[in-house]
C-alpha positions in Angstrom: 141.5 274.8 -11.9 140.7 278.7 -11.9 137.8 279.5 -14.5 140.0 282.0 -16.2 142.4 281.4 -19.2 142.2 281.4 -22.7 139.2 281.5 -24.1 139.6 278.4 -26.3 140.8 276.4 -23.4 137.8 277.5 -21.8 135.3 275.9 -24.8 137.3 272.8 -24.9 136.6 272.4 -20.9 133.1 273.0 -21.0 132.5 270.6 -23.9 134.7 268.1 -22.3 133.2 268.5 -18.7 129.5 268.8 -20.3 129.8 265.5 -21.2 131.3 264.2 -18.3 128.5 265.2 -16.5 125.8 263.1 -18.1 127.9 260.5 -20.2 130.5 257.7 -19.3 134.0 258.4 -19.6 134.2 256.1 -22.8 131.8 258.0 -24.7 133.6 261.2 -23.8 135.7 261.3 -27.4 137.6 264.3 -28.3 136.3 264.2 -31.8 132.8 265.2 -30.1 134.7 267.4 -28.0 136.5 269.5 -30.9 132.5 269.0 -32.5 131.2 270.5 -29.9 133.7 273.4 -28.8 133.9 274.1 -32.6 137.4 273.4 -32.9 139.5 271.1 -34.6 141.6 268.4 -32.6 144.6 270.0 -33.4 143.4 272.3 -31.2 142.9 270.5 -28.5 146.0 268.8 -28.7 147.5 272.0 -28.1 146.0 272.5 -24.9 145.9 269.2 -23.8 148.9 266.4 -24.4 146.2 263.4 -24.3 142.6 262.7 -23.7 143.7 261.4 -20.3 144.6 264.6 -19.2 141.8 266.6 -21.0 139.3 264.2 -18.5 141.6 265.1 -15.8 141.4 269.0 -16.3 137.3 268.3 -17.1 137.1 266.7 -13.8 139.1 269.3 -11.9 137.0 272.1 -13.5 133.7 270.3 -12.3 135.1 269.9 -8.7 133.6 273.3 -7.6 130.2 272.7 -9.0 129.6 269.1 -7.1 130.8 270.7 -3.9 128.7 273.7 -4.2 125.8 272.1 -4.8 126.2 269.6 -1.3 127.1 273.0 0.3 123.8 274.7 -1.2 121.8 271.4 -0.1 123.2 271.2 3.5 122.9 275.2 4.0 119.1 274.6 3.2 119.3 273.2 7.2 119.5 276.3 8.3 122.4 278.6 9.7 124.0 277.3 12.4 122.2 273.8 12.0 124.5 270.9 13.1 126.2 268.8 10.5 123.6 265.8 11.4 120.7 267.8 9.8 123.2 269.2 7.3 124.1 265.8 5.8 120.0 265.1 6.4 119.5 267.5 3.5 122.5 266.7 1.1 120.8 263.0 1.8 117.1 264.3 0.7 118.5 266.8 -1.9 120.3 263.4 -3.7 116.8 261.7 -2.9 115.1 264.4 -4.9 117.7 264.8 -7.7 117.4 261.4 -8.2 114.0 260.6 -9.0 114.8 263.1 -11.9 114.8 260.6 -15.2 117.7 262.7 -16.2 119.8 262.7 -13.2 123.2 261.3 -14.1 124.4 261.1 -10.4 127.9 262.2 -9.5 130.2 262.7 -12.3 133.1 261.8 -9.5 131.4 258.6 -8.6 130.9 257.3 -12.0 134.7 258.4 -13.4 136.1 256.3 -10.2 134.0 253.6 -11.0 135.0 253.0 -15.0 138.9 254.3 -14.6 138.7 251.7 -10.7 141.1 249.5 -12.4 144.0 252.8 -13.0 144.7 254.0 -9.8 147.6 256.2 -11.8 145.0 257.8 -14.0 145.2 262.0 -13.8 141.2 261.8 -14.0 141.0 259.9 -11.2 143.6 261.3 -8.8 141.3 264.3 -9.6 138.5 262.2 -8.3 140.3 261.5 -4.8 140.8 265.5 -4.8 137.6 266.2 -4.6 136.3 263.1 -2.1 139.3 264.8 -0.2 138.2 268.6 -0.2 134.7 266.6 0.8 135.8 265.2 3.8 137.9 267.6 4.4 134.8 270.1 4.5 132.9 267.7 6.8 136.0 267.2 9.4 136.4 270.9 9.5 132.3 271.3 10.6 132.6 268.2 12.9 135.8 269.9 14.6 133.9 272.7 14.7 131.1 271.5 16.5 132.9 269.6 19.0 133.2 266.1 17.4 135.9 263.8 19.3 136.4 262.2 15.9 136.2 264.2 13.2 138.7 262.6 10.6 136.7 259.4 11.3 133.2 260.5 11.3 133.9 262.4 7.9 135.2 259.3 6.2 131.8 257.5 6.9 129.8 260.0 6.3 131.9 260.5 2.5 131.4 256.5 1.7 127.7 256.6 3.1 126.9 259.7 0.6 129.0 257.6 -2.3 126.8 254.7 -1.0 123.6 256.6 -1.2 124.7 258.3 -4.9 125.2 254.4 -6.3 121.9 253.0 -4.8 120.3 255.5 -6.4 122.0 255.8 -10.0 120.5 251.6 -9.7 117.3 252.6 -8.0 116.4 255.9 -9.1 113.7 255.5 -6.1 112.9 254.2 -3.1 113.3 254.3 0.8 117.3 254.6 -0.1 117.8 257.8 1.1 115.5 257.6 4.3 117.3 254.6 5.3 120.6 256.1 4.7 119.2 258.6 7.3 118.7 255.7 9.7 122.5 254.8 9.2 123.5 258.3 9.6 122.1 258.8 13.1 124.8 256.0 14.1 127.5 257.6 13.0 126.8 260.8 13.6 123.7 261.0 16.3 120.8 264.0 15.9 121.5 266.6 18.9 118.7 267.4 21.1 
């Protein structure tokens, strides 16, 4: 969803999507919402039919943040560094964020997880959006480069970065993301 619209919209979406990012999708209430935005429900109601598609729009108007900040991590290789050492730093950037007591890991990750069992849910089809426009990214880079899979490659490298983001919501810590390293140079091997 475009950042622009009415201004009240705008409050209920960052106090919705606030939340999102460092609660669970149960806690995420719309009277804390309209608390929040200071508005009343009413209000909310009149931008939103339903709390299902008030998570749904929250979700969508996250999307650009979580892909930007991969992008930013995986730019930190270098220009014109190949994807291999551009996933290597999403992989260490995760690392880093996650030893961060108040890292909440991927807002994406955890909405899939607690709405798993409604695969109709609006929030969650927002959630295959952006693990789409992910993989998507990483095909187009792979293509780029040469890759005689791309579509392929960029599936394992989106469920080995979901992988990594789950160890470490458990874990916080560890050799997680310098093994998931290791298991990245067989899917996608280092040039050099």
């Amino acid at each position: 969803m475009a950042r622009n619209g009415s201004a009240t919209k705008l409050k209920i979406l960052d106090a919705a999507s606030g939340m999102l990012s460092s609660e669970s999708v149960g806690n995420v209430n719309l009277d804390r919402i309209s608390r929040v935005a200071g508005l009343t429900k009413k209000s909310i109601y009149y931008h939103f039919p339903s709390k299902d598609h008030l998570l749904s729009a929250a979700v969508d108007y996250l999307r650009p943040t979580y892909l930007e900040q991969y992008r930013a991590w995986a730019d930190s290789a270098g220009e014109n560094a190949p994807m291999h050492d551009r996933v290597v730093m999403i992989l260490r950037g995760l690392s880093l964020a996650a030893e961060d007591p108040h890292w909440k890991g991927c807002c994406f990750v955890r909405v899939a997880a607690e709405l798993g069992s409604l695969p109709g849910h609006p929030a969650r089809k927002m959630v295959e959006r952006a693990i789409r426009e992910m993989q998507s990214w990483f095909e187009a880079e792979l293509a780029a480069e040469g890759c005689n899979n791309p579509s392929g490659v960029a599936r394992l490298l989106v469920i080995l970065l979901n992988g990594v983001v789950v160890t470490l919501l458990v874990h916080r810590q560890g050799p997680y993301g310098s093994e998931a390293i290791e298991w990245l140079d067989t899917i996608l091997p280092a040039r050099h």
